[in-house]
DOZA-444782 format. One record per residue (C-alpha): x, y, z; residue in three letters. Coordinates in steps of 0.02 Angstrom, whole numbers. Last residue first. Example, Ala and Ser with C-alpha at 12.3 -4.5 7.8 and 13.67 -1.06 7.14 Angstrom:
<sites>
684, -53, 357, SER
615, -225, 390, ALA
</sites>
This chain:
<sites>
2364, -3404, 3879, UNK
2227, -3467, 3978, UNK
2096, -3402, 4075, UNK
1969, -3551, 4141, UNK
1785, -3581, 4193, UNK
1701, -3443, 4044, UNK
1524, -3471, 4054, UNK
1380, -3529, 3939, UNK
1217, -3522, 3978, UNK
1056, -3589, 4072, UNK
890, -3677, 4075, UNK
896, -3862, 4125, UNK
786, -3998, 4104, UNK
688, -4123, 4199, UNK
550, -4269, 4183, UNK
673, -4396, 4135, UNK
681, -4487, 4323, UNK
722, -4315, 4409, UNK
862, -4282, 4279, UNK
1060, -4319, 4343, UNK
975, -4501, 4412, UNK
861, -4536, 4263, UNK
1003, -4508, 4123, UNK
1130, -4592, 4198, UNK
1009, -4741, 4224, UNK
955, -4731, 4039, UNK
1155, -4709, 3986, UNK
1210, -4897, 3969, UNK
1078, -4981, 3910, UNK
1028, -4821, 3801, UNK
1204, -4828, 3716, UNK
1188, -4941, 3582, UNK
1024, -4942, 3546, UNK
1018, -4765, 3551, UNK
963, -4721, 3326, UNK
799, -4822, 3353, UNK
724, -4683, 3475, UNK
725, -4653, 3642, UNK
678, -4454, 3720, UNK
806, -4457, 3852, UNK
821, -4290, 3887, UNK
659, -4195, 3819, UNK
729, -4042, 3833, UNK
889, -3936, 3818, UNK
921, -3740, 3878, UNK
1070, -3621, 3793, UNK
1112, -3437, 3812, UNK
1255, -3402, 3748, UNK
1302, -3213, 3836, UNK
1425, -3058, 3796, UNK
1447, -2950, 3974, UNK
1468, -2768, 3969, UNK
1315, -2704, 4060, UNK
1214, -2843, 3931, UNK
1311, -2847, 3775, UNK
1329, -2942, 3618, UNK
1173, -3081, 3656, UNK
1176, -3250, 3586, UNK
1010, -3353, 3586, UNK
962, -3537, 3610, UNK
843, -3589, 3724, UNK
839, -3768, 3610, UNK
958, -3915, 3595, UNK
837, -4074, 3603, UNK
891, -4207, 3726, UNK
906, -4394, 3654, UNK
1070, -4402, 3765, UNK
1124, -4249, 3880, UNK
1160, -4107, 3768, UNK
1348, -4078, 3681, UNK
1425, -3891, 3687, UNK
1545, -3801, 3555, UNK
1553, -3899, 3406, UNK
1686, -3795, 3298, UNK
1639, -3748, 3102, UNK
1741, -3644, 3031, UNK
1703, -3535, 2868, UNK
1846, -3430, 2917, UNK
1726, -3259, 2880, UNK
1556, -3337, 2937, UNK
1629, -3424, 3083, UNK
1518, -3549, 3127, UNK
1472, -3608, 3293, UNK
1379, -3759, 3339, UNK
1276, -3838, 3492, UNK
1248, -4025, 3510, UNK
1133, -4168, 3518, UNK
1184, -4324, 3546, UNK
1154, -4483, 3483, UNK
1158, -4396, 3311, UNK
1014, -4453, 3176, UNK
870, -4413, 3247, UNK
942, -4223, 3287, UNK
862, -4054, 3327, UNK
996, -3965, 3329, UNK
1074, -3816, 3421, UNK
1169, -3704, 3273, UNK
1248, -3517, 3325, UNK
1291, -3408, 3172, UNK
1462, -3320, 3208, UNK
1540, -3139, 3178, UNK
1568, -3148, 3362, UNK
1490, -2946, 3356, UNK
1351, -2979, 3256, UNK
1311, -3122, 3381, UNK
1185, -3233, 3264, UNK
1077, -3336, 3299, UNK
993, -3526, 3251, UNK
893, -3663, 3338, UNK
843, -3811, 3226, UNK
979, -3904, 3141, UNK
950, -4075, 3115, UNK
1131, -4135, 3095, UNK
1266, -4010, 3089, UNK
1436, -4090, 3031, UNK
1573, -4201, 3157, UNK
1457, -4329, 3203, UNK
1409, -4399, 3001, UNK
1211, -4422, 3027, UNK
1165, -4612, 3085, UNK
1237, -4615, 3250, UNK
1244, -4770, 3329, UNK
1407, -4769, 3455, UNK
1495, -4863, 3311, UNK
1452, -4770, 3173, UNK
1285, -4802, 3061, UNK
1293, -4902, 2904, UNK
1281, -4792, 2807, UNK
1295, -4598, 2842, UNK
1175, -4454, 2826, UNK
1285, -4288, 2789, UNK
1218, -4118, 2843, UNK
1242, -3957, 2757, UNK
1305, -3822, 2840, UNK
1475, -3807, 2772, UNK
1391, -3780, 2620, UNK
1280, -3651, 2668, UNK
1128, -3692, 2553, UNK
1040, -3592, 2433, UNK
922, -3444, 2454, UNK
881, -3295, 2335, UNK
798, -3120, 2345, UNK
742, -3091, 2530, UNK
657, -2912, 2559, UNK
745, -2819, 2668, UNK
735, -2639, 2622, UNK
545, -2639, 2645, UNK
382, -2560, 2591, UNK
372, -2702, 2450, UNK
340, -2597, 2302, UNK
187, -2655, 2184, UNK
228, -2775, 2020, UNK
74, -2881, 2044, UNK
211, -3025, 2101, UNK
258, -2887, 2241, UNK
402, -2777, 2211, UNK
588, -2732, 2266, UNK
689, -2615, 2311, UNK
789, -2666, 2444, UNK
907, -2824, 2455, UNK
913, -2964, 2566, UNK
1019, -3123, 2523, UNK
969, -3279, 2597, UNK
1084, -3398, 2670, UNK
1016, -3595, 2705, UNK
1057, -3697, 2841, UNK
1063, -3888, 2801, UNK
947, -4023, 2837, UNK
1011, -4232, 2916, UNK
881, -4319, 2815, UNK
951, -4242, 2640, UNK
834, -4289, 2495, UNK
884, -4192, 2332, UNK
798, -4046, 2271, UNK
637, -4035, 2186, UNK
526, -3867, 2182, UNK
448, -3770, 2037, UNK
260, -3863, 2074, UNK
242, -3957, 2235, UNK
203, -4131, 2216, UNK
383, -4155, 2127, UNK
432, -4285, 2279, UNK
599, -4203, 2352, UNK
537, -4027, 2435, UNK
353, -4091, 2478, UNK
437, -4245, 2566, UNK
616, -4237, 2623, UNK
761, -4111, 2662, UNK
744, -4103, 2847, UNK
808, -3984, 3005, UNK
789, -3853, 2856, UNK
872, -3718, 2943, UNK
856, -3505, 2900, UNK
992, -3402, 2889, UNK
970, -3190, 2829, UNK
1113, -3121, 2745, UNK
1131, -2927, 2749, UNK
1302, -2913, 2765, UNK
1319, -2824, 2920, UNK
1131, -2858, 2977, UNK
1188, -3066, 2997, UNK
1006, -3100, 3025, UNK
911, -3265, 3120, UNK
766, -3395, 3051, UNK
738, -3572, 3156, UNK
643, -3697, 3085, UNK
603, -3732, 2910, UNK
508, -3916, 2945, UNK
502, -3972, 2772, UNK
491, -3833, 2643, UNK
338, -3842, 2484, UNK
229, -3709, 2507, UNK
304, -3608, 2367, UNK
144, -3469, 2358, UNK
38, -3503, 2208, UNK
-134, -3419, 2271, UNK
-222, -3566, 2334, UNK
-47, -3630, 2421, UNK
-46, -3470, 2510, UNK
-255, -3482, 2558, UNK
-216, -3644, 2617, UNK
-72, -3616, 2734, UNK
-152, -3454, 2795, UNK
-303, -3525, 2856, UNK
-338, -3392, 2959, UNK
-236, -3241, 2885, UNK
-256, -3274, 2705, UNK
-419, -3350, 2730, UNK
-508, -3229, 2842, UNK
-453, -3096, 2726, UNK
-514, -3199, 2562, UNK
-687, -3235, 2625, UNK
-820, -3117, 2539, UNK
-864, -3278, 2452, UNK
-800, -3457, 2513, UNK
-634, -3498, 2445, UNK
-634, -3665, 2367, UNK
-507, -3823, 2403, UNK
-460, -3986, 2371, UNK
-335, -4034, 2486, UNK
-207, -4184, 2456, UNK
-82, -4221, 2592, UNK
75, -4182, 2664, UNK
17, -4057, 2781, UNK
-112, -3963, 2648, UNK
-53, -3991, 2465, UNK
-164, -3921, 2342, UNK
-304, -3947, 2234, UNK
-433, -3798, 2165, UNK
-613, -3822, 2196, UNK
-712, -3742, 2036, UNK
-665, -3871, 1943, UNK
-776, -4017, 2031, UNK
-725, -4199, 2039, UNK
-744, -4187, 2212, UNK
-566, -4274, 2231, UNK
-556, -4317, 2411, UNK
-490, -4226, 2580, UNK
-615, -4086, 2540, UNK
-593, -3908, 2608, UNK
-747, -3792, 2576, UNK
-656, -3629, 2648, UNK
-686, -3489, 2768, UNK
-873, -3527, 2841, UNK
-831, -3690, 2834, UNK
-673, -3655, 2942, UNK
-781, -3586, 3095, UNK
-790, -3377, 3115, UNK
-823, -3274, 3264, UNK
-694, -3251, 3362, UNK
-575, -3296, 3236, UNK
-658, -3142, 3148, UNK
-640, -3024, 3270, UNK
-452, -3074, 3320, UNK
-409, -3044, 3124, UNK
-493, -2854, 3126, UNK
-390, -2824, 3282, UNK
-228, -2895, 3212, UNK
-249, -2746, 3100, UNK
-238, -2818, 2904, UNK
-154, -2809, 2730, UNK
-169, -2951, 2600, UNK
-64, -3106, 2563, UNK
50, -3018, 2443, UNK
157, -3131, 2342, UNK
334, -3108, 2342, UNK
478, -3151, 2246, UNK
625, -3284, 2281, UNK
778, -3358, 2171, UNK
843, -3525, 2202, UNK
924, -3665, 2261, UNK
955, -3863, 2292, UNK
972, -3960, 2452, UNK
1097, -4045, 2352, UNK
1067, -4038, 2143, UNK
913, -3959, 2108, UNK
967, -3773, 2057, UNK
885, -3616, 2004, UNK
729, -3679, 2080, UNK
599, -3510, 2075, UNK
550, -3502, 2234, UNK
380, -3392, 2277, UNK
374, -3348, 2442, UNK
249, -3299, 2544, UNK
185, -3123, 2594, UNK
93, -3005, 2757, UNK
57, -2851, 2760, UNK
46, -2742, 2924, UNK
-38, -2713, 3087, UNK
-23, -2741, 3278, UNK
157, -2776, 3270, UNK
248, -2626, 3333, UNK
392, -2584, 3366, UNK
424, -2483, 3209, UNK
258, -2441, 3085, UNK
134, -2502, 2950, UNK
241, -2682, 2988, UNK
297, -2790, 2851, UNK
276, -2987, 2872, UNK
380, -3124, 2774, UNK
325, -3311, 2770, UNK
446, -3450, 2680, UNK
304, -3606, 2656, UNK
281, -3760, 2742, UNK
194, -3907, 2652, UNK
288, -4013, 2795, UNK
292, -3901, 2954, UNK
396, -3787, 3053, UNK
353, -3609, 2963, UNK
519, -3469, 3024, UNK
466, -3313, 2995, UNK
542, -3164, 2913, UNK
482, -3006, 3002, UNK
509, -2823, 2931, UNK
480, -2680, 3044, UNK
608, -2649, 3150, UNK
715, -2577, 3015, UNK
856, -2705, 3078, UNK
746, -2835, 3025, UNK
646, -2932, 3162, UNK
669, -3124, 3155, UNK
525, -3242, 3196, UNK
553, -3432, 3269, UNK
437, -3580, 3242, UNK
278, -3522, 3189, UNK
196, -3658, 3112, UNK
63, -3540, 3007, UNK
-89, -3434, 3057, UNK
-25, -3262, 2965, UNK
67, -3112, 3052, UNK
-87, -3015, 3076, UNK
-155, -3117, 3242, UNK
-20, -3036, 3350, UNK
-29, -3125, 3505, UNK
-33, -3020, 3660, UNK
58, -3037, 3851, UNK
123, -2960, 4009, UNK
274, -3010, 4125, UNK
304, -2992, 4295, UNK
488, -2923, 4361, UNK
442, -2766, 4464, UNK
499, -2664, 4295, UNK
381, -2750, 4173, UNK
442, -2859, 4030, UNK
331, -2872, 3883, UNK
280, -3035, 3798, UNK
223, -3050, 3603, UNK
138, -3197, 3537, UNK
142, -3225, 3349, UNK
2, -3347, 3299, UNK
-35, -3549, 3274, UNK
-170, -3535, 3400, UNK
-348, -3446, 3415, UNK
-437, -3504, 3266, UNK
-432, -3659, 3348, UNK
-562, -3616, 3482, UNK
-540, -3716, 3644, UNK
-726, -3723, 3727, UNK
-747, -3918, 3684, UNK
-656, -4017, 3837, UNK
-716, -3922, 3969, UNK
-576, -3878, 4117, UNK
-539, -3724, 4024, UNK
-342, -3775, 4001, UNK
-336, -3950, 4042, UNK
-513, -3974, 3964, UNK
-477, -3874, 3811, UNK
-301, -3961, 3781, UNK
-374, -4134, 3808, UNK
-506, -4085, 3678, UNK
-341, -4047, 3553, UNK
-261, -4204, 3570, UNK
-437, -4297, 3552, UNK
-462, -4236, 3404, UNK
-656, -4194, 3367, UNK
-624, -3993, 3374, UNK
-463, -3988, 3267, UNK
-554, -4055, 3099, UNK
-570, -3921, 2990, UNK
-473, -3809, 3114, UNK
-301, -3893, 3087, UNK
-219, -3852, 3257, UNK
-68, -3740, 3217, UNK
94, -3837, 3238, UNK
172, -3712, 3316, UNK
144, -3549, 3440, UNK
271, -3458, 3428, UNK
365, -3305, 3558, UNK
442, -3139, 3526, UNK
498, -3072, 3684, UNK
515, -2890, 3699, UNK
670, -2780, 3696, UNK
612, -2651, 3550, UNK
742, -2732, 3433, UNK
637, -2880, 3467, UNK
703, -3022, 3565, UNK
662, -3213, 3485, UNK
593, -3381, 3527, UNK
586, -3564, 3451, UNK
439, -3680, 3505, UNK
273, -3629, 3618, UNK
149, -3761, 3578, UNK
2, -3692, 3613, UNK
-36, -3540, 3720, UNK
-184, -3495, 3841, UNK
-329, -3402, 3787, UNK
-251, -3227, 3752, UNK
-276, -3156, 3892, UNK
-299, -3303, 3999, UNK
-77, -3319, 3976, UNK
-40, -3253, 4162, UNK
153, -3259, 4147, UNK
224, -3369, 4273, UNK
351, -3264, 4405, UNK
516, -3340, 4418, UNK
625, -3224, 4564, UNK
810, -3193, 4619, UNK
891, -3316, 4487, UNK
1100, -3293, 4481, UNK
1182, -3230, 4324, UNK
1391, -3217, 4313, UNK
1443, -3061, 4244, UNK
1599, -3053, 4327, UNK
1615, -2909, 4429, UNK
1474, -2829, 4400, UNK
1366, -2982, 4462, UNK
1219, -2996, 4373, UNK
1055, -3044, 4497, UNK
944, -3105, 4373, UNK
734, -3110, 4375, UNK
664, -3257, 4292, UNK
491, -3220, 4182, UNK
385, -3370, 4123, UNK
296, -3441, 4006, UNK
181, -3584, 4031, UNK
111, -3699, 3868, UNK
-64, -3751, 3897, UNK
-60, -3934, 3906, UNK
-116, -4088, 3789, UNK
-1, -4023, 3638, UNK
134, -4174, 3674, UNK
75, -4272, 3846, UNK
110, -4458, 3787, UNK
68, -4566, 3900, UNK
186, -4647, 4028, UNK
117, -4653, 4190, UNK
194, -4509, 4258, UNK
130, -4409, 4112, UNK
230, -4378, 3964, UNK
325, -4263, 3833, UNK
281, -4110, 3916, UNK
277, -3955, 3811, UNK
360, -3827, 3728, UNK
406, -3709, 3872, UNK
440, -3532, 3872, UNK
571, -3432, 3939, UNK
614, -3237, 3970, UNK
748, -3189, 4062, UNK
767, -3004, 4139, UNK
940, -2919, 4216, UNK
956, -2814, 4390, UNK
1144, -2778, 4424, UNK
1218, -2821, 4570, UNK
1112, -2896, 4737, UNK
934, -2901, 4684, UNK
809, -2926, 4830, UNK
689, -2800, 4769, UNK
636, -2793, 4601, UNK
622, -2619, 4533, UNK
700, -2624, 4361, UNK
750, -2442, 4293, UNK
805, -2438, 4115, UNK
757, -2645, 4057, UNK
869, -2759, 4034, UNK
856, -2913, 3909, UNK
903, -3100, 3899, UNK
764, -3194, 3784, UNK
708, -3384, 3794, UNK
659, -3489, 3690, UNK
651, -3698, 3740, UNK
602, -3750, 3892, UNK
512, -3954, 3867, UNK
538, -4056, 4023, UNK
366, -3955, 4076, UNK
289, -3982, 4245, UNK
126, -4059, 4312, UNK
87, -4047, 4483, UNK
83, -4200, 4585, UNK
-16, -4338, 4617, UNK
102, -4498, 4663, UNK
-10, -4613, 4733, UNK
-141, -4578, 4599, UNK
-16, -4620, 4461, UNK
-116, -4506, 4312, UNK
-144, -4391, 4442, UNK
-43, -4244, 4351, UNK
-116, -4082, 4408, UNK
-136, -3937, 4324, UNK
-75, -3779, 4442, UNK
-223, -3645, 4461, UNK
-208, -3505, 4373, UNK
-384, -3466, 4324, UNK
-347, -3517, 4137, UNK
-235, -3691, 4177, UNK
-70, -3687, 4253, UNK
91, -3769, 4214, UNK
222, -3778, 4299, UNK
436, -3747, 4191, UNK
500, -3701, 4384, UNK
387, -3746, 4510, UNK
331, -3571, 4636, UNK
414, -3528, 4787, UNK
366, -3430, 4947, UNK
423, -3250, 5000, UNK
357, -3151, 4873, UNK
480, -3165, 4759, UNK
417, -3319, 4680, UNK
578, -3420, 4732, UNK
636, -3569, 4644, UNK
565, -3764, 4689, UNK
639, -3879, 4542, UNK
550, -3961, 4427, UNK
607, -3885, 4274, UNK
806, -3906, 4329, UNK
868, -3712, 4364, UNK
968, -3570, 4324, UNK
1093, -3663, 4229, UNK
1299, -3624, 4224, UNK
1381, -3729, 4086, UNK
1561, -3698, 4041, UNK
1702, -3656, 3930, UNK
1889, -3604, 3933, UNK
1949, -3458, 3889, UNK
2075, -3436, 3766, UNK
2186, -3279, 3772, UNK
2297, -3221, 3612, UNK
2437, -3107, 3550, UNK
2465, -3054, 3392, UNK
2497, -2886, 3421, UNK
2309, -2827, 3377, UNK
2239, -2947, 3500, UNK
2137, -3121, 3463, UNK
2029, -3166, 3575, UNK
1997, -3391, 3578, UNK
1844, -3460, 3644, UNK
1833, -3637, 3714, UNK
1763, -3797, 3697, UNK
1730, -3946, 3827, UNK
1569, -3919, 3862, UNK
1430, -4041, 3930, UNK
1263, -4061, 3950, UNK
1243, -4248, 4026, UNK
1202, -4397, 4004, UNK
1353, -4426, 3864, UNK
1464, -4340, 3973, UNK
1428, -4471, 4113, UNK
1469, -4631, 3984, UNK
1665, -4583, 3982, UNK
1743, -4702, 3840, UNK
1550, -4734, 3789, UNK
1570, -4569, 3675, UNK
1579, -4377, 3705, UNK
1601, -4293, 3563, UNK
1753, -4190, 3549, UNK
1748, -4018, 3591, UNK
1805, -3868, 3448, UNK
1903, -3708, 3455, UNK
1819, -3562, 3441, UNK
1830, -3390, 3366, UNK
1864, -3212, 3430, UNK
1947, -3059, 3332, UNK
2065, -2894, 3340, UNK
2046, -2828, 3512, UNK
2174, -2692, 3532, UNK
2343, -2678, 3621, UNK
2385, -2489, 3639, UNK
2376, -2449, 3826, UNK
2448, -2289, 3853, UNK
2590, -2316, 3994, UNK
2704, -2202, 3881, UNK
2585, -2071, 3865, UNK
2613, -2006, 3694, UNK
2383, -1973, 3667, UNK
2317, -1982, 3845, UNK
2236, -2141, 3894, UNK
2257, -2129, 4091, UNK
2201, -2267, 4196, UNK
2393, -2317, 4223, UNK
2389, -2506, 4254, UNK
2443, -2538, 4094, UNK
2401, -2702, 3975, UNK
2506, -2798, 3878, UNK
2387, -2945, 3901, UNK
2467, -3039, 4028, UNK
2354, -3031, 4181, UNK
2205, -2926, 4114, UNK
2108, -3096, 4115, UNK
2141, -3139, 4265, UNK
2107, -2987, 4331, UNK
1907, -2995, 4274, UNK
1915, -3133, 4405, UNK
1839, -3316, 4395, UNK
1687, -3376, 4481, UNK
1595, -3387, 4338, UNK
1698, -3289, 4194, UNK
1537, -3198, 4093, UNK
1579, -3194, 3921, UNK
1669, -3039, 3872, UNK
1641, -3030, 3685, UNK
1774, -2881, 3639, UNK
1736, -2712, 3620, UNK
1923, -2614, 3615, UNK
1987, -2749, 3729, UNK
2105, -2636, 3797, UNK
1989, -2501, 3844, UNK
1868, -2635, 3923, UNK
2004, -2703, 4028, UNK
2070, -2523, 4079, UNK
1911, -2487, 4114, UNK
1855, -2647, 4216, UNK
2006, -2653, 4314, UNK
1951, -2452, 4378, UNK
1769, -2517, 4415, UNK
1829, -2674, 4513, UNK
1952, -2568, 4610, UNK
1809, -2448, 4661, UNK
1704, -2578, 4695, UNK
1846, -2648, 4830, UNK
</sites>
């Protein structure tokens, strides 16, 4: 029988000439070589007659309707009704159908494989203990997240997990947050944010995944984590995590968000140190299955949403999730490896205002620095030490005024300061010194490395980009965001006219304009307030080199669902490919060519259910949906996309 399955496989993969295989579920790899002009006859000699000579030409996607009130259960639930189309060199096609397969519901009991089980998406405080949630003393329980969001498929050369029947593949996934205790109150940035490692079983035969073990990544380290959002892999097969929102230093310590933080973390509500959050952590993958960690405190103290690695392995464009947000780019001294570089911002130069607008970029340099000599002085450093920061006019011209989180700052570098600044209080310091930190909420970043196009989303075109407040930059309000394209080129130089150690450096960036959202008025019938059928909110974004497409989960206040889009970047088509339960974030996202043969969409949701103005119509109707399919709210799913159906 393995011996059959090996010999279908190479006349399949011979045939398909490197097409996407997604995995099939429960579905045979015969299926699909039923039809296709294929031979039986393994042999590929040049003039055999049973030679086969059918090619893979293309894939795309055909597009799923959005669910409405018609059939309330797909609304309050994840749900695919797309489907991806191979095109062959004679013209022939196959479409395969699409589904979801998770892993698990956050919540759920999965094995630790050691014999017992651990809670999937549980959180644990710095000795590793599980944080309880007694906020309903009858109902004390362990608190877990309804927050995953990155996560990273990867193999490693010789796993050693026992248990593993099939191939041995690696997930990594982090979790935001929790939106709420059992009683009700709000939970965002209170907890330390687990990350975890799932162990796969892949099945040769058709690449469907299947959890073996979830082991909790020991975060004490590196002081816990905060906020993990968006996620990458590195070229070098690590995890590249976030950590956003960075606590505001200046005033971090007296919030009560950020005391809850310390206490659930170091049970004592003061011995959080801001300075140690709003960096790039880094997780490795060891063979047995357990994961290690670092943050990279070189990278800049920014909103780290999601960072993309250039095909030189060295250059990282980062994705800075906040209002006063500013386009970050970091060049490592050497490949795979993080630990010490120089970091820039943006400088746009608006070359048009109409839309989300456009225009040209250089590069400031930030300053150069080990993430060794940054660690040291978080350690030791407290923001007056770094900057005088007044909230106020101090009516004093040696303070320079800025924007700082969509407010005034008046600011003044405090002497022998400027490294600590640039990488500490690295929005500040890049304002200070003319950077464009003007973007709203500039989420996810990915690269198309054939043409050299890096995408970046605005989830929202409002505030510091549409008010004037931020010199050089004034587009046109857009609630719904747009993806923007920026070309990379090499050769280029600093703002002081030095070379930029890098041959992708971003030059320009102006909306996709297929990617562009459109607010509507009045809202549609089922409530939605952003035009269904075009992105709304986008968040999430990759890019499968080999699909040709750029992958779009939102992050939407304006659609009653959220959903996940793929865009041709040749046919310029746009097809919605997967719909989240109600209110739920689309997050998790990330689209991998080839794992042992296999193409994978990975895609996870969160905070189902999450209410807001725009579900009047439909919460009635879908809250009890929602509760039943997710453990009252509190769950989520982590999982992909699968192929359910071979059709002509």
């Amino acid at each position: 029988m393995q011996d059959t399955t090996h010999a279908n496989r190479r006349r399949l993969l011979k045939m398909l000439g490197g097409a996407p295989m997604l995995p099939l579920g429960g579905v045979s790899m015969a299926a699909l070589l039923a039809g296709c002009n294929s031979s039986d006859d393994d042999d590929d000699t040049p003039g055999n007659p049973n030679n086969p000579t059918v090619t893979f030409k293309s894939a795309s996607f055909t597009s799923m309707a959005a669910p409405s009130l018609a059939n309330p259960e797909l609304m309050a639930r994840t749900t695919v009704g797309s489907s991806m189309v191979l095109t062959f060199s004679d013209g022939s096609t196959r479409k395969i159908d699409l589904g979801y397969e998770p892993f698990f519901m956050t919540g759920d009991a999965v094995p630790d494989g050691k014999g017992g089980t651990i809670i999937a998406g549980g959180y644990f405080d710095n000795t590793g203990a599980p944080i309880m949630d007694n906020s309903v003393p009858a109902k004390a329980r362990a608190f877990f997240s309804n927050c995953p969001d990155g996560m990273s498929l990867l193999k490693l050369a010789a796993p050693k997990v026992p248990g593993v029947n099939g191939n041995t593949v690696f997930a990594v996934v982090q979790f935001e947050y929790q939106s709420m205790d059992q009683a009700g109150a709000d939970m965002y940035g209170r907890l330390p944010s687990p990350i975890a490692v799932l162990t796969l079983a892949q099945d040769p035969a058709t690449g469907k995944l299947s959890l073996v073990k979830y082991s909790n990544v020991d975060t004490s380290p590196v002081n816990g984590l905060w906020i993990t959002c968006g996620a990458s892999l590195s070229p070098w097969n690590t995890h590249l995590s976030s950590e956003e929102y960075e606590p505001d230093a200046t005033v971090a310590r007296t919030q009560a968000q950020f005391q809850a933080y310390s206490q659930n973390l170091f049970n004592d509500p003061n011995k959080a140190n801001p300075y140690h959050y709003g960096h790039m952590p880094e997780v490795t993958v060891n063979p047995d299955g357990t994961g290690s960690i670092k943050k990279h405190y070189c990278m800049g103290r920014i909103s780290h949403e999601l960072v993309q690695i250039m095909p030189d392995q060295r250059t990282a464009l980062m994705g800075d999730d906040a209002t006063n947000g500013g386009l970050f780019m970091f060049v490592a001294d050497r490949k795979a490896d993080l630990s010490s570089g120089t970091l820039y911002v943006a400088k746009w130069a608006q070359t048009s205002g109409t839309g989300p607008g456009a225009g040209t970029l250089t590069w400031i340099n930030l300053g150069h620095a080990t993430s060794a000599e940054v660690k040291e002085l978080a350690d030791q450093l407290t923001a007056p030490d770094i900057m005088d920061v007044r909230t106020a006019d101090p009516a004093d011209n040696t303070f320079t005024k800025i924007r700082f989180s969509g407010r005034d700052n008046w600011v003044k570098l405090m002497p022998g300061r400027r490294q600590a600044a640039a990488f500490l209080e690295t929005h500040r310091y890049a304002a200070l010194v003319g950077g464009t930190l003007g973007f709203t909420k500039m989420e996810g970043t990915t690269v198309n490395a054939k043409d050299k196009i890096a995408y970046s989303a605005m989830s929202r075109i409002e505030s510091s980009m549409i008010d004037g407040t931020v010199p050089g930059m004034k587009v046109q309000a857009n609630s719904a965001g747009a993806v923007y394209q920026l070309h990379m080129k090499a050769g280029q130089v600093d703002t002081n006219g030095q070379a930029i150690d890098s041959e992708w450096v971003p030059v320009d960036m102006a909306a996709v304009p297929e990617l562009v959202g459109a607010p509507i008025t009045p809202a549609d019938a089922l409530g939605n307030t952003h035009n269904a059928d075009k992105i709304s909110n986008p968040d999430n974004l990759k890019f499968s080199e080999k699909l040709r497409t750029l992958f779009v989960g939102e992050d939407s206040g304006g659609h009653v669902n959220n959903f996940l889009w793929a865009y041709n970047v040749d046919t310029k088509v746009l097809s919605r490919l997967l719909s989240c339960p109600v209110a739920a974030e689309s997050t998790g996202l990330q689209a991998v060519d080839e794992i042992n043969g296999w193409t994978y969409i990975t895609s996870n949701f969160q905070h189902a259910a999450d209410w807001g103005g725009v579900h009047a119509v439909v919460r009635p109707t879908l809250e009890p949906l929602v509760k039943a399919n997710y453990k009252d709210g509190f769950g989520a799913s982590v999982g992909y996309l699968t192929g359910v159906k071979i059709g002509a």
